[in-house]
C-alpha positions as CSV (number, residue, x, y, z in Angstrom):
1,X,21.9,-26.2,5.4
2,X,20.1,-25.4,9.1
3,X,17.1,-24.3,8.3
4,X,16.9,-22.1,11.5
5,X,19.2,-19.3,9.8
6,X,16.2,-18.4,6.9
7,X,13.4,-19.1,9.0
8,X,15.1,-16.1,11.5
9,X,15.9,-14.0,8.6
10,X,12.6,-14.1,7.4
11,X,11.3,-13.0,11.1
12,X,13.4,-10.5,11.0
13,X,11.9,-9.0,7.9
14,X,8.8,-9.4,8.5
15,X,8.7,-8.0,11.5
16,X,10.8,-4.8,10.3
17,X,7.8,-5.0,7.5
18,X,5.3,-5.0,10.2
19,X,7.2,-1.6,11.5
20,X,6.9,-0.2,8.8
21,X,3.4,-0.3,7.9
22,X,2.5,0.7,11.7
23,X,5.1,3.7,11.6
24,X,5.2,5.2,8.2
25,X,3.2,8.0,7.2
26,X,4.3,8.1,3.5
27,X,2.3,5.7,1.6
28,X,5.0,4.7,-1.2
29,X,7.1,3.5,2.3
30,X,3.9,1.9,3.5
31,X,3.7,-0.2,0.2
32,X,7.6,-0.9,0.5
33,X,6.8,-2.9,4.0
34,X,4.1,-4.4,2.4
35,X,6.7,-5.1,0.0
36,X,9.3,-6.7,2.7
37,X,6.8,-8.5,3.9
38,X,5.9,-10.3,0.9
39,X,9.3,-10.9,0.4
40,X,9.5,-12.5,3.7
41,X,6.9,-15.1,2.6
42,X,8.6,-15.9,0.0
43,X,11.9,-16.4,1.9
44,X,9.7,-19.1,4.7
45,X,7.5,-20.8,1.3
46,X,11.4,-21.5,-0.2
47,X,13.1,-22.3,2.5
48,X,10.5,-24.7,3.9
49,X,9.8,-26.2,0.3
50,X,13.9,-27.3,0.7
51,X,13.7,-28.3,4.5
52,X,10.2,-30.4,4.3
53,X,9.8,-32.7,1.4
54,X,6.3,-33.0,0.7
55,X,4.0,-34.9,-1.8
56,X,4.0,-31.7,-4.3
57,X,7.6,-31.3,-5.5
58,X,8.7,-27.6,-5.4
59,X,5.3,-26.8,-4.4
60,X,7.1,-23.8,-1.9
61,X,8.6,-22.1,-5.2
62,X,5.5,-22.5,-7.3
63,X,3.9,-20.2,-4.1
64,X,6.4,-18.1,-4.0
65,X,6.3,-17.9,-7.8
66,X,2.6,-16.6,-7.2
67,X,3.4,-14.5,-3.8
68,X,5.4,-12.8,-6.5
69,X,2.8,-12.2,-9.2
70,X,0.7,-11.3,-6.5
71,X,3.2,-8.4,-5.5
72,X,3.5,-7.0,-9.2
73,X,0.1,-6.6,-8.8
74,X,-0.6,-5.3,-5.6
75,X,1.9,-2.8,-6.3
76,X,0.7,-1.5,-9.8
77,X,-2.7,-1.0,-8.1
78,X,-1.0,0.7,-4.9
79,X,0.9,3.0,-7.0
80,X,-2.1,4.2,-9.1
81,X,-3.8,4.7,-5.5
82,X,-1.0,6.6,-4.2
83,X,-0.8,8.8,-7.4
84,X,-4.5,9.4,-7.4
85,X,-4.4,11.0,-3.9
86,X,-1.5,12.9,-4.9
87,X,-3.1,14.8,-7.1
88,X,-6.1,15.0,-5.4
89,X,-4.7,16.5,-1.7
90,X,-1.3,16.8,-3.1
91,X,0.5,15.1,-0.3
92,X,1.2,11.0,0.5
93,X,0.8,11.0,3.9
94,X,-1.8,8.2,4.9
95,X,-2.5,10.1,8.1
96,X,-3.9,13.2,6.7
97,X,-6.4,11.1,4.1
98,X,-10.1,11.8,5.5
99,X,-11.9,8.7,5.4
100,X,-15.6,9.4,5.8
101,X,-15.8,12.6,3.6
102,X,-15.5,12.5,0.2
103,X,-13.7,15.2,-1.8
104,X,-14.9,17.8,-4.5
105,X,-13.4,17.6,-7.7
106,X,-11.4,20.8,-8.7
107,X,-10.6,22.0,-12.1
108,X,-7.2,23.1,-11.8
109,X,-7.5,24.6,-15.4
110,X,-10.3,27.5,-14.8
111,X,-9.7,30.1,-11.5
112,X,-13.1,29.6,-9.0
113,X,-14.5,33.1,-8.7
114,X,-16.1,33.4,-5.0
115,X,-20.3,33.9,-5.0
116,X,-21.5,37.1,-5.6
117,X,-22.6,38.9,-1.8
118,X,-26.5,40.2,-1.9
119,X,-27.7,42.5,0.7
120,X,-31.6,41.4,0.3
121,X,-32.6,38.8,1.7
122,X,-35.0,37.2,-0.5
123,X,-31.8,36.2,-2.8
124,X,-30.2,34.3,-0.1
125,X,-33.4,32.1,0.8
126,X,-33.5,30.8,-3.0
């Protein structure tokens, strides 16, 4: 097997990985390039674990074994990120998430009733 084949594959995907983080706005498809980048990884740590025989045997699949877990992982906490600004600015899109200001918790349950408007202004200064 030419090693060159997986090893341009695996470019390949990263790369379209790497668009994808930079381009998306929806943060599930951001996670997916993460994703396919991962994957990538895991494609070069097999490939070259075949191609280069080393002092560890299989040492490029127990990696990618843990490239994996690390994926499971990255996207359980991802998801429950993603869900938590759902319902917090019910949208996904990364680009309209504030980052210096932090939000105030609404209670969806009970209507807000605007502040009551005084005319004297001794009540407004307290």
């Amino acid at each position: 097997m030419r090693p060159v084949i997986p090893y341009v594959t695996a470019a390949l995907l990263f790369g379209l990985g790497v668009y994808g983080v930079l381009r998306r706005r929806n943060a599930v498809l951001v996670l997916m390039a993460v994703e396919l980048m991962l994957n990538a990884v895991n494609l070069i740590l097999v490939t070259a674990d075949t191609t280069v025989r080393a002092a560890l045997p299989h040492g490029g699949q127990v990696f990618a074994l843990f490239v994996i877990v690390l994926a499971a992982a990255e996207i359980g906490v991802g998801l429950a990120i993603v869900l938590q600004l759902y319902r917090l600015r019910a949208t996904v899109a990364v680009d309209r998430v504030p980052l210096t200001e932090r939000p105030e918790p609404t209670d969806r349950s009970e209507p807000t009733e605007p502040p009551e408007q005084t005319d004297r202004p001794e009540e407004v200064a307290r």
